[in-house]
C-alpha positions as CSV (number, residue, x, y, z in Angstrom):
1,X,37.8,26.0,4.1
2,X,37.9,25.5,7.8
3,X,38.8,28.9,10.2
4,X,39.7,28.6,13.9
5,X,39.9,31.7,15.8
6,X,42.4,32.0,18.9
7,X,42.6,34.2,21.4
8,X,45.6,35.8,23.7
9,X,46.2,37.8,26.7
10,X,49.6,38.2,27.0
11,X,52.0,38.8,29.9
12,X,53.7,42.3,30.3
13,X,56.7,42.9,28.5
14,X,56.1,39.9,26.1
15,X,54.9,41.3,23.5
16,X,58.2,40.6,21.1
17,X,58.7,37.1,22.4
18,X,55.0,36.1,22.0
19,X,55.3,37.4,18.2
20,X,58.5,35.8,17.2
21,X,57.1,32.7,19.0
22,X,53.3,32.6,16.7
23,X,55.1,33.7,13.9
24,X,57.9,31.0,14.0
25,X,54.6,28.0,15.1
26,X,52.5,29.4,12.6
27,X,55.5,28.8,9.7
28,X,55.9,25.5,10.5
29,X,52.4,24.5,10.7
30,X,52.2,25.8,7.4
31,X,54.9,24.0,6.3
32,X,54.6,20.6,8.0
33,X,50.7,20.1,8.3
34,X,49.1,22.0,5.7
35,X,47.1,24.6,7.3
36,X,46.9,28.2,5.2
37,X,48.6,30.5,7.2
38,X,47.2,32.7,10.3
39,X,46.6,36.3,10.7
40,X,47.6,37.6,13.7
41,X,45.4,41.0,15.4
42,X,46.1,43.5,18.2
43,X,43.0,44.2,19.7
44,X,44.2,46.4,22.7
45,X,47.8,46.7,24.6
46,X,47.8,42.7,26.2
47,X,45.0,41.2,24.2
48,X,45.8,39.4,20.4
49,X,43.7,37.7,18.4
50,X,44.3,35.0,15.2
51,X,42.4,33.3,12.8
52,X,44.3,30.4,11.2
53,X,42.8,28.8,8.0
54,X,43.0,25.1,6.9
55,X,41.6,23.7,4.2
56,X,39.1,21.0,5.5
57,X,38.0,20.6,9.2
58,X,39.4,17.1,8.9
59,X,43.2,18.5,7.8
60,X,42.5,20.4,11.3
61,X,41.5,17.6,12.8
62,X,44.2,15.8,12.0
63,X,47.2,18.0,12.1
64,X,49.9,17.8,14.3
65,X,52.1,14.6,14.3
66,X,54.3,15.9,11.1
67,X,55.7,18.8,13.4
68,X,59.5,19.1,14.0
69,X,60.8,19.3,17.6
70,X,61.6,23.2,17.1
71,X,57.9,24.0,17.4
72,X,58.1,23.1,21.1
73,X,60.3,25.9,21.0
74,X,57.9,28.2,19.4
75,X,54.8,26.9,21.5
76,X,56.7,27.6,25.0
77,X,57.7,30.8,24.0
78,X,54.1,31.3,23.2
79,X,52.7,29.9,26.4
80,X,55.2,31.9,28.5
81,X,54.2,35.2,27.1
82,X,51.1,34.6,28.1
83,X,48.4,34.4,30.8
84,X,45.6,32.9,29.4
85,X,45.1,31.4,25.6
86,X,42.1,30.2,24.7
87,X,40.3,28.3,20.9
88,X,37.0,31.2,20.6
89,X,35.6,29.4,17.8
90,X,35.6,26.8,14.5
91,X,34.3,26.9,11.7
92,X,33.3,26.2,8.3
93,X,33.8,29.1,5.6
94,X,30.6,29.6,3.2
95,X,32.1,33.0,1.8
96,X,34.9,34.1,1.3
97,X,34.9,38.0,-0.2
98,X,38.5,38.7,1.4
99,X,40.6,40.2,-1.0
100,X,44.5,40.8,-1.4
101,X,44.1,43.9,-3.3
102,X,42.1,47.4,-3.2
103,X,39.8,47.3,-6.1
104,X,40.7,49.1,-8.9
């Protein structure tokens, strides 16, 4: 598993439209290129982060072209609820303990 983490600082007031607009890329890059979803984090009022998931570095790599055009949509709305995005990190996973239940 490949992880790439993303970080946002968004623009005042954008806080809606920047969600609606990750959630609706994020769907569709699921859907069209393969990638395993996204988390999406609040770190402070203005500042996000994500972590999207893929299962190789190469389906990364090479993602992109299967796209429809409504994710131009969802990437503008993105880019103009923001100031500054920016790719922190990729990597490879080694371990993966993350669970989608408490333990019983």
């Amino acid at each position: 598993m490949y992880v790439v983490l993303y970080s946002f600082e968004l623009k005042p007031n954008q806080e809606e439209n920047f969600i609606n607009g990750w959630k609706g890329l994020t769907a569709l890059i699921y859907k069209h290129e393969g990638s395993l979803g996204s988390r999406l984090h609040k770190k402070k009022p203005l500042e996000f982060m994500a972590y999207a998931q893929w299962p190789s570095k190469d389906k990364f790599e090479n993602s992109g072209d299967n796209l429809p055009e409504k994710a131009n949509e969802y990437r503008d709305l993105m880019r103009s609820s923001c100031n500054k995005i920016e790719v922190v990190s990729k990597s490879e996973v080694v371990e993966d303990l993350l669970a989608d239940k408490l333990y019983d």
